[in-house]
Residue frames relative to the residue before (quaternion, step in Angstrom):
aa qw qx qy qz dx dy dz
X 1.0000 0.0000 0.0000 0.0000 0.00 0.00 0.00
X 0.2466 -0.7933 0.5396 0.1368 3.48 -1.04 0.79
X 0.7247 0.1381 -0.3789 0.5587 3.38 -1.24 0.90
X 0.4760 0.6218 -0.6160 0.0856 3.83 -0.90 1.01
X 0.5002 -0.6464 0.4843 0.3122 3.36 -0.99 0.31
X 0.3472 -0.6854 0.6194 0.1616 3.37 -0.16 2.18
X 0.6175 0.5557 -0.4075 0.3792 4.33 0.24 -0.79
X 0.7651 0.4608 -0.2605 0.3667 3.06 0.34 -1.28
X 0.4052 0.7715 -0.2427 0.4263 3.24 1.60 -1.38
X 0.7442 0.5188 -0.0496 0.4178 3.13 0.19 -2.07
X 0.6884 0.5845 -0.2046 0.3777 2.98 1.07 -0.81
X 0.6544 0.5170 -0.0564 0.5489 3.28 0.90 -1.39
X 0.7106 0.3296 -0.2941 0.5477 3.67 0.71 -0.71
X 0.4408 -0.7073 0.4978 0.2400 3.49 1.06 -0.24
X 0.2910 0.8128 -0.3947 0.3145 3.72 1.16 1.63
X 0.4920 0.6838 -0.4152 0.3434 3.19 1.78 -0.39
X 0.7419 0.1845 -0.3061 0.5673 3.51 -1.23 0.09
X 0.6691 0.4423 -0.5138 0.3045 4.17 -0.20 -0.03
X 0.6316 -0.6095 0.4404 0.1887 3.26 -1.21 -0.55
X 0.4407 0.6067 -0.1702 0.6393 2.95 2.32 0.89
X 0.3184 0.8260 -0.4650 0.0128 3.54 -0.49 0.67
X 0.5862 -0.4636 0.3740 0.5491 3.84 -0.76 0.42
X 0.1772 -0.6719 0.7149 -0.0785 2.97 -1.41 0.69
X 0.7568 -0.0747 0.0013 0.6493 4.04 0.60 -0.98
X 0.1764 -0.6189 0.7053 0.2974 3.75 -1.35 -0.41
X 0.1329 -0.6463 0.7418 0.1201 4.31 -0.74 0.74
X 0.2911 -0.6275 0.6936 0.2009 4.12 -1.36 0.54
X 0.1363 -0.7204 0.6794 -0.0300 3.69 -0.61 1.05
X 0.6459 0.6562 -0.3510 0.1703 3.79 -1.16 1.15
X 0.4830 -0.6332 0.4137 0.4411 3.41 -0.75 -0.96
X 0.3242 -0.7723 0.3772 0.3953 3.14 -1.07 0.24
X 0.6175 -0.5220 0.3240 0.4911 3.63 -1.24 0.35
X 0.7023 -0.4929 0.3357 0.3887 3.60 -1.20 0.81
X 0.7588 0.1810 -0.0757 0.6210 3.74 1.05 -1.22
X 0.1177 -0.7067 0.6309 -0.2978 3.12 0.40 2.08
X 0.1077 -0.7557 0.5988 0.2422 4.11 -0.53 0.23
X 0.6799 0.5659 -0.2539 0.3912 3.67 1.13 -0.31
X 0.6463 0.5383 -0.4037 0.3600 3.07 1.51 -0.85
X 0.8341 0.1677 -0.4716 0.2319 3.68 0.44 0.77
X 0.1488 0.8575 -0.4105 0.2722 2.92 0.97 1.49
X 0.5075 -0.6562 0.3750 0.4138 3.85 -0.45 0.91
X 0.5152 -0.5521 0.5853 0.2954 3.83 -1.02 1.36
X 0.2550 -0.6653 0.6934 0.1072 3.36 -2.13 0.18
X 0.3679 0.8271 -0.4209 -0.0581 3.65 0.37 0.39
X 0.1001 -0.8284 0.4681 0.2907 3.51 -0.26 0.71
X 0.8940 -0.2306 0.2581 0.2846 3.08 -1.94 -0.09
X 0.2347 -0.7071 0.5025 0.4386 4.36 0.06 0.16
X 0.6171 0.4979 -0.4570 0.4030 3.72 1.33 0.01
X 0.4627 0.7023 -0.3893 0.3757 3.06 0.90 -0.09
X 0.8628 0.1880 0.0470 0.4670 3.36 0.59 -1.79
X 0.4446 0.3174 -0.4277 0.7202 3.75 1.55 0.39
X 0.0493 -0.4158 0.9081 0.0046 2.07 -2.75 1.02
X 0.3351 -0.6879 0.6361 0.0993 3.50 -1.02 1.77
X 0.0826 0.8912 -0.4374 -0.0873 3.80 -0.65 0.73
């Protein structure tokens, strides 16, 4: 997921002072029955597209 607040994150899971910190956030579920998007056309691009292996 893009734009999240790794702090806030960090917060909530209780990571300050350890040696662990957010790094990504992944959304895990269903959608709600009166979703308006769920039958909207997907976008997926290529992983070559959006990785760069350095």
């Amino acid at each position: 997921m893009e734009g999240i607040d790794r702090a806030k994150y960090d917060e909530v899971l209780g990571l300050d002072g350890t040696d662990f910190a957010t790094v990504v956030a992944c959304p895990a579920g269903y959608r709600a029955a009166d979703d308006k998007y769920a039958s909207a056309p997907k976008v997926r691009f290529k992983a070559a597209d959006v990785v760069e292996h350095i």
